[in-house]
LUMSE-986946 format. One record per residue (C-alpha): residue number from 0; z negated, y negated, x negated. Coordinates in Angstrom, 2 decimals, padded with zeros to 5 digits. Layout:
N
[NUM, [Z, Y, X]];
...
% end
This chain:
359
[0, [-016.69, 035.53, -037.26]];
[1, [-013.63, 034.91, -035.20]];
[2, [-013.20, 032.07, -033.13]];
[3, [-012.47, 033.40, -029.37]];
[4, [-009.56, 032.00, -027.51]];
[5, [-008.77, 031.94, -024.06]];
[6, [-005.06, 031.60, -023.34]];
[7, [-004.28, 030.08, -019.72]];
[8, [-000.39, 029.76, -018.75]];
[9, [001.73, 030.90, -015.99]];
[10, [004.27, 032.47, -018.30]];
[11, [003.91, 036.15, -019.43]];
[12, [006.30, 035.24, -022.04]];
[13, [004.17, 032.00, -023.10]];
[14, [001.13, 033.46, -022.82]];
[15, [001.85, 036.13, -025.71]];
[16, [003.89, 034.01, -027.83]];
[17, [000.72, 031.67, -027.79]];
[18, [-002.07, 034.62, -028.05]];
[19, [000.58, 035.79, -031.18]];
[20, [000.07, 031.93, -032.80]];
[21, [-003.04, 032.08, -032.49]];
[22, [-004.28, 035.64, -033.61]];
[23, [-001.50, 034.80, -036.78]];
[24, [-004.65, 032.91, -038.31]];
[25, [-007.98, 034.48, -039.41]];
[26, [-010.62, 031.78, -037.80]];
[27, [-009.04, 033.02, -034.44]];
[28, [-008.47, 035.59, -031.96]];
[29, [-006.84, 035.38, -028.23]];
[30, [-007.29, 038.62, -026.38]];
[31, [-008.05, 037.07, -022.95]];
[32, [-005.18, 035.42, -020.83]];
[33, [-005.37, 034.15, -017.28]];
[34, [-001.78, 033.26, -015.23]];
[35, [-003.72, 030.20, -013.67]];
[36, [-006.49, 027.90, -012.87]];
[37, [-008.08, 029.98, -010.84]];
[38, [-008.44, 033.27, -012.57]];
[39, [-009.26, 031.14, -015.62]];
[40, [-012.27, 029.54, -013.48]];
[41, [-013.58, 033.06, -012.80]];
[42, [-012.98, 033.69, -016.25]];
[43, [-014.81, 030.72, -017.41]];
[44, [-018.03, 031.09, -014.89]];
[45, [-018.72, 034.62, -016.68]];
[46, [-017.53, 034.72, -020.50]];
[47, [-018.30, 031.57, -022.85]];
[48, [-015.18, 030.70, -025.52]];
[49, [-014.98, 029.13, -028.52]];
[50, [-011.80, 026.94, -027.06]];
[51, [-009.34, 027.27, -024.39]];
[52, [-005.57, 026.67, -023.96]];
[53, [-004.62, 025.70, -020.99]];
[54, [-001.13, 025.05, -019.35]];
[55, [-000.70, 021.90, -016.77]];
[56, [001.74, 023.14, -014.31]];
[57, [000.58, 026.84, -012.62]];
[58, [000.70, 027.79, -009.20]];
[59, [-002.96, 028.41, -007.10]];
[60, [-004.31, 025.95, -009.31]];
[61, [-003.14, 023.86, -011.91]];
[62, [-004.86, 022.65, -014.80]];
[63, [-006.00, 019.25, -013.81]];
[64, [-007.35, 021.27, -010.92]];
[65, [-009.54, 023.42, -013.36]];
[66, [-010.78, 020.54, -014.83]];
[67, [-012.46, 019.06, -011.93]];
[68, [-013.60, 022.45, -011.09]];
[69, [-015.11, 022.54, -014.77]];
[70, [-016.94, 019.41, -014.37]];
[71, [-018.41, 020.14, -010.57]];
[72, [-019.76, 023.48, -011.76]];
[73, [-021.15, 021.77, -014.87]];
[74, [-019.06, 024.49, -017.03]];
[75, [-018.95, 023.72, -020.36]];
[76, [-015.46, 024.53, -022.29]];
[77, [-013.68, 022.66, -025.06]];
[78, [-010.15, 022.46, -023.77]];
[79, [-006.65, 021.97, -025.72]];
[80, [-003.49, 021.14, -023.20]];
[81, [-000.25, 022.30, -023.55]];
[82, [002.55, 019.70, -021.94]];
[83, [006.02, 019.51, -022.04]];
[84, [007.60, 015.92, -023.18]];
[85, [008.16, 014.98, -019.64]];
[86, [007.22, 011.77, -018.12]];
[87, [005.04, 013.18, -015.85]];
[88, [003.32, 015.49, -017.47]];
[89, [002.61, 013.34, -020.09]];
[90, [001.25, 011.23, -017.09]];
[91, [-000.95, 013.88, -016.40]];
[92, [-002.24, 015.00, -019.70]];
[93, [-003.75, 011.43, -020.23]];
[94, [-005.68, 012.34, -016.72]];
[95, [-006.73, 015.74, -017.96]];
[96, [-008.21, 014.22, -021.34]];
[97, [-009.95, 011.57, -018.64]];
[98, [-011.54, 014.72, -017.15]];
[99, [-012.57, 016.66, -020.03]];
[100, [-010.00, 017.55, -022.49]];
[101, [-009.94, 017.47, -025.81]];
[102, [-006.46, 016.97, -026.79]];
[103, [-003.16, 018.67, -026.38]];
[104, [-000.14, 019.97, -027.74]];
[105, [003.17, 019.09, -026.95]];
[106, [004.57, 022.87, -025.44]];
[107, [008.35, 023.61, -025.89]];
[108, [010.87, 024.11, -022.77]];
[109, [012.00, 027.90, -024.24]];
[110, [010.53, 030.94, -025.74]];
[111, [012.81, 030.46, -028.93]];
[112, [011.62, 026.73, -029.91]];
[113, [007.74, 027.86, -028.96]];
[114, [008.00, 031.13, -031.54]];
[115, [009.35, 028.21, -034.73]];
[116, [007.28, 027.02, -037.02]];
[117, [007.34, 023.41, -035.93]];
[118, [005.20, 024.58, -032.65]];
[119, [002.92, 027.61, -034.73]];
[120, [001.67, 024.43, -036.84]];
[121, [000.76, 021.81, -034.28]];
[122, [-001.06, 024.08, -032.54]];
[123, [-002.97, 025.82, -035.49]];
[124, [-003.76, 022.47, -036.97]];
[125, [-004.91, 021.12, -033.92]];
[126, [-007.26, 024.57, -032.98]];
[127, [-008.31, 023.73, -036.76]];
[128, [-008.84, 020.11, -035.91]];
[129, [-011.14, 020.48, -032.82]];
[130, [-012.57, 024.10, -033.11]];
[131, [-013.08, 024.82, -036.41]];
[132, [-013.95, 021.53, -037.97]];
[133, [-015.21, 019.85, -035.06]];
[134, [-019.26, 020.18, -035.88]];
[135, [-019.80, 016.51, -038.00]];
[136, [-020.71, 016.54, -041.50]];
[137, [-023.81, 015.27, -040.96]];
[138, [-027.24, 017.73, -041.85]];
[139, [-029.84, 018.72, -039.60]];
[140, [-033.10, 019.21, -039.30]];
[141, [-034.55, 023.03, -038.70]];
[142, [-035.20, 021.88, -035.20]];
[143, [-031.59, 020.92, -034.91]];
[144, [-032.24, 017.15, -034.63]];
[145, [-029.30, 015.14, -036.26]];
[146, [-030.51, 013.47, -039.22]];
[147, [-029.42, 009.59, -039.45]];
[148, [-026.58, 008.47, -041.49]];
[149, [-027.52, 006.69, -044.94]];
[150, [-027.33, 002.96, -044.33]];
[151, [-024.10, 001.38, -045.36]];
[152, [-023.90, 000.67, -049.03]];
[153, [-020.91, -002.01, -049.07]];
[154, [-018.75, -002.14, -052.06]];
[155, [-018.82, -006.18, -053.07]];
[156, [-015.39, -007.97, -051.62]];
[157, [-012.23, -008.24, -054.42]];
[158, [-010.88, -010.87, -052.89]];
[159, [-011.84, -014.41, -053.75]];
[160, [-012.15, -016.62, -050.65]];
[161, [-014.55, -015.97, -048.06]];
[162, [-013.22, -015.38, -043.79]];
[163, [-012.76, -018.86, -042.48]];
[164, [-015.93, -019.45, -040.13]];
[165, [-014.08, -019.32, -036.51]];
[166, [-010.62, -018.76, -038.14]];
[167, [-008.18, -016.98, -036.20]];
[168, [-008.77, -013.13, -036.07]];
[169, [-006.86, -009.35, -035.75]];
[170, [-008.37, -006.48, -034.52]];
[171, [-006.42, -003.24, -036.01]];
[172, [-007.81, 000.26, -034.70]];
[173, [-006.93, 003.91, -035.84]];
[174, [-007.74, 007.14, -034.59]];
[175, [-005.82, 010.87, -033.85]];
[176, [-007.28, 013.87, -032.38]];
[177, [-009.90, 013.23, -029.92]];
[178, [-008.56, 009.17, -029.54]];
[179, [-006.87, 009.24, -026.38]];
[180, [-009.81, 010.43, -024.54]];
[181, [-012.75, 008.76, -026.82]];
[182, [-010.29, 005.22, -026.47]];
[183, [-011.06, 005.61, -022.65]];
[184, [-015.08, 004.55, -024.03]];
[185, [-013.89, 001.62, -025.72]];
[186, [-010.76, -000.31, -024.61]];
[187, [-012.41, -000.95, -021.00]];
[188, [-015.31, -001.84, -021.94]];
[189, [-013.52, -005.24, -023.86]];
[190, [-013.50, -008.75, -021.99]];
[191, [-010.11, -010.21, -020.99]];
[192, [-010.89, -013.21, -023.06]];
[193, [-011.77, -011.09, -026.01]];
[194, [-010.67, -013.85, -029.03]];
[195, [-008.19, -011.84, -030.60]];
[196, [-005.29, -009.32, -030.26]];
[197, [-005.73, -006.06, -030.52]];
[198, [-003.04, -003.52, -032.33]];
[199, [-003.42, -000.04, -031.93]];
[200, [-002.18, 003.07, -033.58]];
[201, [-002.70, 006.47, -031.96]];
[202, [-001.38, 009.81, -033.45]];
[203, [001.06, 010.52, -030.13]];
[204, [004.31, 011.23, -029.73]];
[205, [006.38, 009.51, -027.83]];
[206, [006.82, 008.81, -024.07]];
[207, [002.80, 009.70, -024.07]];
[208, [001.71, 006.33, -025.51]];
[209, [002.98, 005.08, -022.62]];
[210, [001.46, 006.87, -020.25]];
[211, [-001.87, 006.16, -021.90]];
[212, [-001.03, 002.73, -022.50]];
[213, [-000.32, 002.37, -018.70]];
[214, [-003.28, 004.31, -017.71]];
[215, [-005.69, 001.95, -020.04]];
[216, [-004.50, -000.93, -018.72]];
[217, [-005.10, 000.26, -015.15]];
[218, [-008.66, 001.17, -016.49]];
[219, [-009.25, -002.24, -018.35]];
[220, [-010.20, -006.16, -017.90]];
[221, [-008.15, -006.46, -020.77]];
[222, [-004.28, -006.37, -021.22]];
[223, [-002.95, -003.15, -022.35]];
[224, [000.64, -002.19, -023.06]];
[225, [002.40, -000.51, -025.62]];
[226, [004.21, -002.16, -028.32]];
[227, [008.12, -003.36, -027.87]];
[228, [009.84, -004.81, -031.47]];
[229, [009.61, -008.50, -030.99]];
[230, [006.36, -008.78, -029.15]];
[231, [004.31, -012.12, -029.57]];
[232, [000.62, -011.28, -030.05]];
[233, [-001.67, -013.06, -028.17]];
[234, [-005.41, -013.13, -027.96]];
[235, [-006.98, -010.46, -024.88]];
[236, [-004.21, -008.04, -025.60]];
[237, [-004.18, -004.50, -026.65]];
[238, [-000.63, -003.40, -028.34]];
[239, [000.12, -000.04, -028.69]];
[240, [002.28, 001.71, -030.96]];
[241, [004.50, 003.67, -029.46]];
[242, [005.08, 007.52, -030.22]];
[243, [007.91, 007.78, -032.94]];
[244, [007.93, 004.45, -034.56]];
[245, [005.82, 002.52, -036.81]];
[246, [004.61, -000.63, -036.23]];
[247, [004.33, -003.40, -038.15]];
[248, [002.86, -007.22, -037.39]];
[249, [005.22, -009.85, -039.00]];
[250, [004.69, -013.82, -038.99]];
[251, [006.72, -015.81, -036.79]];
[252, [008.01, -019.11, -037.61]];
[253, [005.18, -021.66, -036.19]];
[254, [001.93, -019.27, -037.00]];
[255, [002.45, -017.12, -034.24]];
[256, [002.86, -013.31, -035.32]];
[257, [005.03, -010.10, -033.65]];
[258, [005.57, -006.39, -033.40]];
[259, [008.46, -005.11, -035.58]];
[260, [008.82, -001.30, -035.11]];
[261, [010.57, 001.17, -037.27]];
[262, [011.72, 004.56, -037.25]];
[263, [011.74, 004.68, -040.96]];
[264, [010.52, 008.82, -041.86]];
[265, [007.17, 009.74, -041.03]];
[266, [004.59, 009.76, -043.62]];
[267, [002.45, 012.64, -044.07]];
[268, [004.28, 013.92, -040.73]];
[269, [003.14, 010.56, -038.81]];
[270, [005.10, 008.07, -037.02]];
[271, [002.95, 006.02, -036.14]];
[272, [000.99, 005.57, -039.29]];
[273, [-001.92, 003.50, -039.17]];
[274, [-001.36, 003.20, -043.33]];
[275, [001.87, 001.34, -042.01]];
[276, [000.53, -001.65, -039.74]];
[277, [-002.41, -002.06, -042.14]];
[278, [-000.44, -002.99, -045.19]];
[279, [001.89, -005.35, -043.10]];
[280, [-001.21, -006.90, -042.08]];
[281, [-001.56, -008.26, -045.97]];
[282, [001.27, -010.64, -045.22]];
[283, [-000.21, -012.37, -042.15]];
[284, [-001.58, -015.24, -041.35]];
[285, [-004.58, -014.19, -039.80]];
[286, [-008.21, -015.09, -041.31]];
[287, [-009.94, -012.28, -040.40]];
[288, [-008.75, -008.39, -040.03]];
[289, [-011.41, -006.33, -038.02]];
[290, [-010.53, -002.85, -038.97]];
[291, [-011.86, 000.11, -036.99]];
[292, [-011.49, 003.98, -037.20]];
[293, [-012.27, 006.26, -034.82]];
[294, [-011.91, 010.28, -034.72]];
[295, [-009.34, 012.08, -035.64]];
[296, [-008.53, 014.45, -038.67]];
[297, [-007.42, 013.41, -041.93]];
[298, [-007.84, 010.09, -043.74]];
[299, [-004.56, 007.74, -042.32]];
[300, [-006.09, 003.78, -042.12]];
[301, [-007.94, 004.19, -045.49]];
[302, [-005.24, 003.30, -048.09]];
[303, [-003.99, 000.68, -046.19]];
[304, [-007.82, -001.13, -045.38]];
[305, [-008.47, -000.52, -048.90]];
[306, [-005.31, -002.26, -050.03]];
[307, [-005.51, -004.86, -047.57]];
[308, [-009.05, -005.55, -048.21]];
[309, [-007.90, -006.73, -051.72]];
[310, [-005.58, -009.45, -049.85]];
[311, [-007.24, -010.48, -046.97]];
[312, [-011.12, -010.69, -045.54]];
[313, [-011.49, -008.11, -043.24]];
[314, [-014.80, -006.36, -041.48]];
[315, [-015.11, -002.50, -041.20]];
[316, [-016.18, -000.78, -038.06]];
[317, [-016.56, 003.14, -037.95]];
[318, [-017.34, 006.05, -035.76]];
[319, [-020.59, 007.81, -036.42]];
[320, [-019.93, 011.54, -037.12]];
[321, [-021.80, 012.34, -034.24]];
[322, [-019.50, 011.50, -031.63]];
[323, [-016.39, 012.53, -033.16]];
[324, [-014.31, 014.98, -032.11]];
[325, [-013.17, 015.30, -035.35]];
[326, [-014.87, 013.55, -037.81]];
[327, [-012.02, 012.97, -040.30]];
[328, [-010.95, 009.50, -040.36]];
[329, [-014.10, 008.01, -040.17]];
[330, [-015.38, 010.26, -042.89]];
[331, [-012.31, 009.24, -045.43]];
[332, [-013.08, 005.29, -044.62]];
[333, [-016.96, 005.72, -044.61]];
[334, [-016.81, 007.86, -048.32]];
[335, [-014.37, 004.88, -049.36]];
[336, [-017.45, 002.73, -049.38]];
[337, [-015.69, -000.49, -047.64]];
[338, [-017.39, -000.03, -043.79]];
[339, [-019.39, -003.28, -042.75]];
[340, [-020.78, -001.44, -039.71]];
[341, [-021.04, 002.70, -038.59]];
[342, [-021.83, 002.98, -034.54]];
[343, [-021.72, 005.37, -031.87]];
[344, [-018.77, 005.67, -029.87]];
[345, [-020.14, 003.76, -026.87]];
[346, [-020.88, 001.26, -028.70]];
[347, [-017.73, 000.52, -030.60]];
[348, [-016.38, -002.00, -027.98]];
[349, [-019.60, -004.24, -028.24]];
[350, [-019.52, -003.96, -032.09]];
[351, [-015.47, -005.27, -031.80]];
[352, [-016.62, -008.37, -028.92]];
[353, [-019.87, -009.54, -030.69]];
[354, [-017.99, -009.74, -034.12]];
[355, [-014.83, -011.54, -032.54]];
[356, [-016.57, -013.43, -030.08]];
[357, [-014.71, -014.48, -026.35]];
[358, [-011.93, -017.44, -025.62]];
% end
């Protein structure tokens, strides 16, 4: 059976170049449209869908608007943005995945870019992504209980010295679809002390890892900004990547390590690559490499742990499959056999402090 659609956008124009996307694939099917918020909220209080599109900017009310409307009535909908590459929208997107969104898609400023293919496939994957893969991998029970996860079955360690007891440590975190709102359950929940950096690679493209960078950091005890080429890391700092560039943690002359960004072509259409920053990470000079994946489709972070594993002690953290939005990454790292530790998303920031410890 189809996967129903609702379509929410100001534009007449938009809203059946978007219904046309989507009804283009065979999971799905858009047939209802609203103009705005509000005709999508008395939409929403009567008809259940399978996912909903919704537009930011839209006169009566917008869709931030909708989404506080969504969570005061208790009204359950999974909902994909679309936002223009503007500062603030991007602004505001990060606030509508705070209240309830999924994810988004970055929406095109005329008619003619939104019918090319570049558009038709970010939003199809992502509809893919959230809707049709979302449910985890996981079995259940006939009573629909979630049945536990097999214990972790470690592959032994290829490399031949042990992590230094109190050396100095790196955390490195991945995730994509679902990250920007499931990151809001883990990055202010660290201590300001916490006794490490932190780099950070979000799928996102650019101008909108800023925003969220800016918006974590307003959220957290802990430092958050993202990455500029040439940053020193220090300890109690998150670094983000930014949207369009890889990133890459060099050594410094002295022991001290920094950011060095690229625009070098995207890999597997990413840029930022997690991949990237974990196979620069074989080079350092750090002890200890705390790796951890959270959701997001696909499997970018596990050929880069699993070669830098082989160089360099490092200590696996992973999202359970329950509380993924898409349980993708996690999955591809999990299967790989090299995850120390599998935990619920709440409880990733306490996994990350108790194994690096506080300043």
């Amino acid at each position: 059976m189809k996967k129903n659609i609702l379509v929410v956008d100001d534009s007449a124009l938009m809203r059946r170049v978007i219904c046309d996307i989507i009804n283009s694939d065979d999971s799905f099917q858009a047939i209802d449209t609203c103009k705005d918020g509000l005709e999508a909220l008395e939409t929403l209080r009567k008809k259940k869908y399978d996912g909903v599109v919704l537009d930011i900017n839209m006169p009566r009310m917008d869709g931030l608007e909708l989404l506080d409307k969504l969570q005061e009535e208790k009204i359950k909908a999974t909902i994909i943005m679309v936002s223009t590459l503007t500062t603030k929208d991007a602004e505001v997107t990060i606030l509508a995945m705070e209240r309830g969104a999924i994810d988004f898609v970055t929406k095109p400023t005329n008619v003619i870019d939104a019918k090319g293919d570049e558009f038709k496939q970010t939003l199809l994957s992502v509809l893919n992504a959230v809707i049709t893969t979302r449910s985890f991998s996981g079995s259940r029970t006939s009573s629909g209980r979630a049945v536990a996860p097999k214990p972790v079955e470690r592959k032994p360690r290829t490399i031949s010295a042990p992590a230094k007891k109190g050396g100095k440590k790196l955390v490195a975190l991945a995730c994509s679809t679902g990250g920007p709102k499931s990151l809001q359950s883990v990055i202010p929940k660290l201590p300001k002390n916490l006794n490490a950096p932190m780099v950070l690679v979000q799928h996102m493209p650019k101008g909108f890892t800023k925003s969220l960078a800016d918006r974590l950091d307003e959220l957290s005890q802990i430092k958050v900004t993202e990455a500029a080429d040439g940053d020193v890391l220090e300890n109690g700092h998150v670094y983000i990547a930014p949207g369009g560039f890889h990133m890459e943690v060099k050594k410094n002359a002295g022991g001290s390590h920094k950011i060095a960004l690229n625009n070098m072509p995207a890999i597997g259409g990413l840029r930022p690559c997690a991949n990237v920053t974990y196979d620069s990470l074989t080079a350092s000079d750090y002890d200890e490499i705390i790796c951890v994946v959270l959701t997001g489709m696909g499997a970018d972070g596990t050929n880069g742990i699993l070669s830098l594993e082989k160089k360099k002690p490092v200590y696996v953290i992973s999202q359970n499959a329950e509380t993924c939005v898409v349980y993708g990454m996690p999955k591809a790292i999990y299967e790989s056999g090299v995850v120390d530790e599998v935990v619920p998303l709440e409880d990733v920031a306490a996994a990350i402090t108790k194994y690096v410890g506080v300043k």
